[in-house]
C-alpha positions as a printed Julia matrix, in Angstrom:
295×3 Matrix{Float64}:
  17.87    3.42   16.68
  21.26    2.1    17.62
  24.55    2.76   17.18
  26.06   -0.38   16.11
  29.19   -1.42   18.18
  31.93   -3.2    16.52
  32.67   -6.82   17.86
  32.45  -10.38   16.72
  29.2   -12.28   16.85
  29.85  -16.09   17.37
  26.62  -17.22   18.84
  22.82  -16.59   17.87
  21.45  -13.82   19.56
  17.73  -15.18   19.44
  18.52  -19.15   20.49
  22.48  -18.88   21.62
  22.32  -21.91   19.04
  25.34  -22.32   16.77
  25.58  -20.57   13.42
  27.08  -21.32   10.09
  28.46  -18.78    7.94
  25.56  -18.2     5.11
  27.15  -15.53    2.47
  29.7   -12.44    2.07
  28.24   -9.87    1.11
  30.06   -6.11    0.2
  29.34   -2.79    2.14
  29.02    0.23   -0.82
  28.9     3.1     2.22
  32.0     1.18    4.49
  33.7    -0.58    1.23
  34.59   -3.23    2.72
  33.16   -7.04    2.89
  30.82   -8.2     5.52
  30.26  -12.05    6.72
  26.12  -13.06    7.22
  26.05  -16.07    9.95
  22.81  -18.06    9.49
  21.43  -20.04   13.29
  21.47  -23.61   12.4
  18.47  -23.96   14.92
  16.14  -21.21   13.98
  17.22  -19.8    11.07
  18.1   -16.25   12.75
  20.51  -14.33   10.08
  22.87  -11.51   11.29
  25.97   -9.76   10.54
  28.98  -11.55   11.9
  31.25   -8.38   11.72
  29.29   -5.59   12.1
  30.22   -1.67   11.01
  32.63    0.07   13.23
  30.88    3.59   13.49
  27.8     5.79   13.21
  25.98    5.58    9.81
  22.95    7.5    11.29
  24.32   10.94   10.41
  22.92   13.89    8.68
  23.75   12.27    5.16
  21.64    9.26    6.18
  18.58   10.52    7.12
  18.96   12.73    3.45
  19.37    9.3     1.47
  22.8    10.22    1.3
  24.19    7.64    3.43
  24.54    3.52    3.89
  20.83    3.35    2.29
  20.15    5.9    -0.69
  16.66    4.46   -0.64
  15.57    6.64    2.35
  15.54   10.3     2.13
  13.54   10.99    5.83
  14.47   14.96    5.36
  12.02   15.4     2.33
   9.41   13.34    4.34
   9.95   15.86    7.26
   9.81   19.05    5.03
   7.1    17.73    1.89
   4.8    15.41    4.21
   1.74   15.83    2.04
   3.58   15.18   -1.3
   5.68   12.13   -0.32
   4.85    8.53   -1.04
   5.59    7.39    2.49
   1.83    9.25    3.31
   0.65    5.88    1.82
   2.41    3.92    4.29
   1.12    6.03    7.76
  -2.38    5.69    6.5
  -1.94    1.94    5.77
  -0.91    1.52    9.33
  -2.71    3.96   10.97
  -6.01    1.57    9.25
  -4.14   -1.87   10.47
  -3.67   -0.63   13.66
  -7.36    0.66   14.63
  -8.69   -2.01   13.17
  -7.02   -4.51   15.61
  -6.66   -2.21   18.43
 -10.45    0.29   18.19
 -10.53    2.49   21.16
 -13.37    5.07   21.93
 -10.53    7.26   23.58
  -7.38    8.08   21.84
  -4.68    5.56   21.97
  -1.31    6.35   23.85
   1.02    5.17   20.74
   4.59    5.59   20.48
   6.36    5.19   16.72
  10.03    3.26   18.84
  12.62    4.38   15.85
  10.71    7.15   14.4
  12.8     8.26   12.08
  12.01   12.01   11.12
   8.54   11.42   12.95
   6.12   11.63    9.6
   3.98    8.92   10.97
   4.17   10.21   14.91
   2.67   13.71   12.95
   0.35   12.19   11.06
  -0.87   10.06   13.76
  -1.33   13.26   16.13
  -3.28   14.9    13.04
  -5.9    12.41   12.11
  -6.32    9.32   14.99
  -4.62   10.35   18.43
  -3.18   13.36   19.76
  -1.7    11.3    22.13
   1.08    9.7    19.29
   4.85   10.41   20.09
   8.08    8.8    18.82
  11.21    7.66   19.38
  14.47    7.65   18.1
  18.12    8.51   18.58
  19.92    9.84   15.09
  20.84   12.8    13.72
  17.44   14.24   12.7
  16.03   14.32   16.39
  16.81   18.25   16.45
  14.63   19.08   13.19
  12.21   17.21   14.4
  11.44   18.59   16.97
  12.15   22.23   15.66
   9.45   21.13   13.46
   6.91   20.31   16.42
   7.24   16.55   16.35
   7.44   15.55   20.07
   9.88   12.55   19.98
  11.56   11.31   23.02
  15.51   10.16   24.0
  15.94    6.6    25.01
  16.2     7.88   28.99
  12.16    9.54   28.87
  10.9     5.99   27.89
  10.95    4.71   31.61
   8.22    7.19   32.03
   5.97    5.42   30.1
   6.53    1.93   30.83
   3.01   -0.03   31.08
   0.82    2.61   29.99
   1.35    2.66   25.94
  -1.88    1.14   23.87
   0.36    0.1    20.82
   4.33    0.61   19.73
   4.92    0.97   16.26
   8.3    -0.41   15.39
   8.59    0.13   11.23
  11.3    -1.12    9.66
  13.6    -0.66   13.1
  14.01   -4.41   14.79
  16.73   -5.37   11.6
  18.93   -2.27   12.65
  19.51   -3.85   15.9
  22.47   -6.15   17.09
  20.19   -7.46   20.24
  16.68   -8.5    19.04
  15.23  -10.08   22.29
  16.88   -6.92   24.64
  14.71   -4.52   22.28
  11.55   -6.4    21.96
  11.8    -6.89   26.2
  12.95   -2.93   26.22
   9.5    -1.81   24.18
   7.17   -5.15   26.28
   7.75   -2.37   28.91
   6.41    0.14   27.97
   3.24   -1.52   26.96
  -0.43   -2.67   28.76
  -1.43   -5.49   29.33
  -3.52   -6.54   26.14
  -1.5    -3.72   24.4
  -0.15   -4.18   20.84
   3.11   -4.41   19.07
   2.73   -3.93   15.15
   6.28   -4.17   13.47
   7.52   -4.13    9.52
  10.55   -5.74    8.29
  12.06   -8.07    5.9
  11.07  -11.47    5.43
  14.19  -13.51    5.0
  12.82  -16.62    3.86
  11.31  -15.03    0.96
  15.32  -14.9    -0.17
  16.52  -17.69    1.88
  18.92  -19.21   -1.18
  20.01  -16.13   -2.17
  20.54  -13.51    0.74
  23.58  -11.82   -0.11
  21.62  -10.72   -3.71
  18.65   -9.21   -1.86
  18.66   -5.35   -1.71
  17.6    -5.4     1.62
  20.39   -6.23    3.0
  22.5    -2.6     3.35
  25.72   -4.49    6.32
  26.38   -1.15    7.39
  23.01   -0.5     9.1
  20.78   -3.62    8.64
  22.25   -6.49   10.7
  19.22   -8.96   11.51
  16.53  -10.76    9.11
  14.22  -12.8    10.17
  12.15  -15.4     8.88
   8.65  -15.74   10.63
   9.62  -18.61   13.03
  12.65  -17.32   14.33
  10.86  -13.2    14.6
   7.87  -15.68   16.67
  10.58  -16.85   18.96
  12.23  -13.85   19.35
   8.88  -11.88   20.35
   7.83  -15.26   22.72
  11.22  -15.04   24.66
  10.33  -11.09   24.95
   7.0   -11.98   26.39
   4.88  -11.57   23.59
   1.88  -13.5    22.24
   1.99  -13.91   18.48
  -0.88  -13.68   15.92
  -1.04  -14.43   12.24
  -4.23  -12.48   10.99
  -5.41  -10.8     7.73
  -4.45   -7.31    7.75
  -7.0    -5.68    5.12
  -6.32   -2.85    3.09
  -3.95   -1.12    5.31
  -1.53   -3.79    4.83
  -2.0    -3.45    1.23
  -1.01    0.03    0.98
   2.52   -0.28    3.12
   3.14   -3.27    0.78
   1.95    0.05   -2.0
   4.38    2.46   -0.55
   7.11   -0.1    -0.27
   6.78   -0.93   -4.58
   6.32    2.5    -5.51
   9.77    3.23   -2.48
  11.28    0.02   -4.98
  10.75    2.05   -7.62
  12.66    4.86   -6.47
   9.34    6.81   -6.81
   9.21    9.76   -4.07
   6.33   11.93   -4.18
   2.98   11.46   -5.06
   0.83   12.33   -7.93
  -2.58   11.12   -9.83
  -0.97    8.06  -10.92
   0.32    6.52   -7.71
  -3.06    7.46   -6.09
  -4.77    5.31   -8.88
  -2.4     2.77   -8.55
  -4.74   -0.46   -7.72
  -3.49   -1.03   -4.45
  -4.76   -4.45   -3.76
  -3.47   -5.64   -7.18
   0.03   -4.12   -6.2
  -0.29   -5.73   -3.05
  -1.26   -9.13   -4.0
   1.87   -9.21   -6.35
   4.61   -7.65   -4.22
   3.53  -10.22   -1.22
   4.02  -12.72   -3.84
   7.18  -12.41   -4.11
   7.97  -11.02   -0.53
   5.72  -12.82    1.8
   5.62  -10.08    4.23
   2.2   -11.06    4.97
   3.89  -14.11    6.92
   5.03  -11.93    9.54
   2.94  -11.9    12.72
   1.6    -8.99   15.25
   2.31   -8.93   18.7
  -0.01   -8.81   21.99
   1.57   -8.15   25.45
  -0.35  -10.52   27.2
């Protein structure tokens, strides 16, 4: 994912609409205050001021870093006992249920982290899987056998991926539209784009309270509408569709992740998924979020 730059954002990156200042909010890895500017004509919410530096370190990707909710080392090293196993078979289900193929699909994971889903991907639906992404982990990765590519192999593949994965990736980034055109590239015609991230409007009248927003390293949230328009001015066509019971174990994974829960046992596998699911998209509304087709 990207480094984020230090400057001043004054206009909307989605609409170039005007913005209002929507809430300060503190940094606990920068310590220091940061300023969220809300789009008065879609809604688009972003860090104003964003960090000066590289949060994607080493002590990052160990939970150690600007978000101790991630810890993408154990996932690398304890891939059959971690939680986030929930979440790669949840989208591995979503995604082969909207995309079947009877030869494997050419899928690339853009912002990989450690590359648990790119592995599990290559073990039980496509050997043809590989990731992306650009922090400090890339080397054990691929020590551990994980092909994932640097930002300059992507050309390479432009217009001949079957579906990107983007999880939890387009809020790290300070351009929305320039990403969602970069990864459009690199797929087919008819070829999908299946994407997890926070939906804002869920916490619309009380952002700056909402534990998903970490300054340092997540600078966009987007409600529905203003994701839609960002994906249509990338050339996308947007879907709203029931998801099935892959959705409802990412939405599993990301209670028990809430929970500060990190490996599996008997319990979490008996935990009623759809149940879980049902209540967590109460309250989140992730479910609002559409899929992508590059048409």
């Amino acid at each position: 994912m990207d480094v984020v730059e230090s400057h001043i954002r004054t206009a909307c990156p989605i609409c170039e609409g005007s913005v209002t200042v929507d809430a300060s909010v503190y940094g606990n890895y920068s310590c220091r205050q940061y300023t969220l500017a809300r789009c008065v004509g879609c809604s688009f919410v972003f860090v104003k001021d964003p960090f000066d530096g590289n949060p994607y370190d080493d002590d990052y990707y160990a939970g150690l870093g600007a978000d101790p909710s991630v810890d993408y080392q154990f996932e690398l090293d304890h891939a059959l006992e971690t939680i986030r196993s929930y979440e790669w078979h949840g989208i591995a289900t979503v995604v082969t249920g909207l995309l079947p193929r009877s030869s494997p699909l050419t899928w690339l994971d853009y912002g990989c982290g450690s590359g648990g889903l790119v592995k599990y991907l290559r073990e039980s639906v496509s050997p043809r899987a590989v990731g992306f992404e650009e922090g400090a982990i890339v080397g054990r990765s691929r020590a551990s056998g994980i092909p994932v590519l640097d930002r300059s192999s992507l050309a390479a593949l432009e217009g001949t991926v079957d579906v990107v994965t983007a999880i939890e990736v387009i809020e790290h980034t300070l351009d929305p539209v320039a990403e969602l055109r970069s990864i459009r590239r690199l797929l087919k015609t008819g070829g999908l784009l299946f994407l997890t991230t926070g939906n804002s409007a869920a916490y619309a009248d009380r952002l700056a309270k909402w534990s998903y927003v970490v300054p340092e390293i997540h600078v966009s949230y987007f409600e529905p509408g203003c994701l839609e328009r960002a994906l249509r001015s990338a050339g996308f066509r947007c879907e709203h569709r029931p998801l099935g019971t892959g959705f409802d174990e990412i939405l599993k994974f990301k209670v028990l992740k809430s929970m500060r829960v990190r490996r599996r046992n008997a319990l979490t596998d008996v935990l009623p998924r759809r149940l879980v699911a049902r209540l967590a998209d109460s309250r989140t509304h992730l479910s609002h979020l559409p899929i992508a087709w590059a048409d």
